[in-house]
C-alpha positions in Angstrom: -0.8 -38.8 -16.4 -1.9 -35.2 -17.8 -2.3 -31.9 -15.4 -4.5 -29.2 -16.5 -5.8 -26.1 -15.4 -9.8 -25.8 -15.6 -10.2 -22.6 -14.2 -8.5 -19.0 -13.0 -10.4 -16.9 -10.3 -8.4 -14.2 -8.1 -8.5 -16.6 -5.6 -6.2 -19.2 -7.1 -7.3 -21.6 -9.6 -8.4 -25.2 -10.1 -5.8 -28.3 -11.3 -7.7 -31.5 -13.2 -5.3 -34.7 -12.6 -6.3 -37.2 -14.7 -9.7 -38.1 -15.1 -10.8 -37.9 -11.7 -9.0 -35.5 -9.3 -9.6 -32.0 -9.9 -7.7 -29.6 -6.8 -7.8 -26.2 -5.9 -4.6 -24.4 -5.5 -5.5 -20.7 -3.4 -2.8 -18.2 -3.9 -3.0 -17.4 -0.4 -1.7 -20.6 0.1 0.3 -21.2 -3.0 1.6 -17.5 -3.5 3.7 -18.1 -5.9 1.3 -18.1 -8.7 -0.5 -14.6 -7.6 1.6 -12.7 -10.0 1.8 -15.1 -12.7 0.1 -14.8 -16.1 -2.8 -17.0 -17.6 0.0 -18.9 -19.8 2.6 -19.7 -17.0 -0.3 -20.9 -14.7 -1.8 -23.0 -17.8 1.4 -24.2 -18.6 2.0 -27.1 -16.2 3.6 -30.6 -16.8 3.4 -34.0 -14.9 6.4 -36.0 -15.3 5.7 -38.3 -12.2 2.5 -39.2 -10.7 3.1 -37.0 -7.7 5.5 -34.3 -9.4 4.0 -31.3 -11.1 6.2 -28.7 -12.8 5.4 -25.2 -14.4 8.6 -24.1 -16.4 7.3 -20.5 -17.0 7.9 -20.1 -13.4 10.3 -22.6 -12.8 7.9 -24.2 -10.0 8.1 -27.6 -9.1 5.3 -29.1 -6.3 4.6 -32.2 -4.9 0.9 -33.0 -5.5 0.7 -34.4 -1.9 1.6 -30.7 -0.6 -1.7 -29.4 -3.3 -3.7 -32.6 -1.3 -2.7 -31.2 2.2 -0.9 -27.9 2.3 -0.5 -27.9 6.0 1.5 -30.9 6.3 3.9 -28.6 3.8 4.2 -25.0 5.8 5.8 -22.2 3.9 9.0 -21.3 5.8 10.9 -18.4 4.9 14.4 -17.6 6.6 16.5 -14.6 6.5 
């Protein structure tokens, strides 16, 4: 049940599950990773098969909402 980050663009960056599920995560989409350094985005850890969690940046996501972010809309009130 590993995560891992294969690669880091400035577009967003790419998440192997497993053996055979690799997903890209756009910062357009996932912002709150845009700002982040190489070791919070590397750091990430699965402790469910649909939970990820990066503790640098005290981000947890559902993998479904990686799978289809627009069933998950960002929705920010004031």
């Amino acid at each position: 049940m590993a995560a891992e980050v294969t690669h880091i663009s400035r577009h967003g960056f790419w998440l192997l599950l497993g053996d055979d599920e690799e997903l890209l995560l756009p910062f357009a989409q996932f912002p709150w990773f845009r700002q982040a350094t190489i070791e919070q985005i590397t750091e990430v850890e699965r402790p469910a098969p649909d939970h990820l969690y990066w503790p640098g940046l005290d981000v947890d996501l559902s993998v479904d909402s990686i799978r289809r972010p627009a069933d998950f809309p960002l929705i920010a009130k004031r």
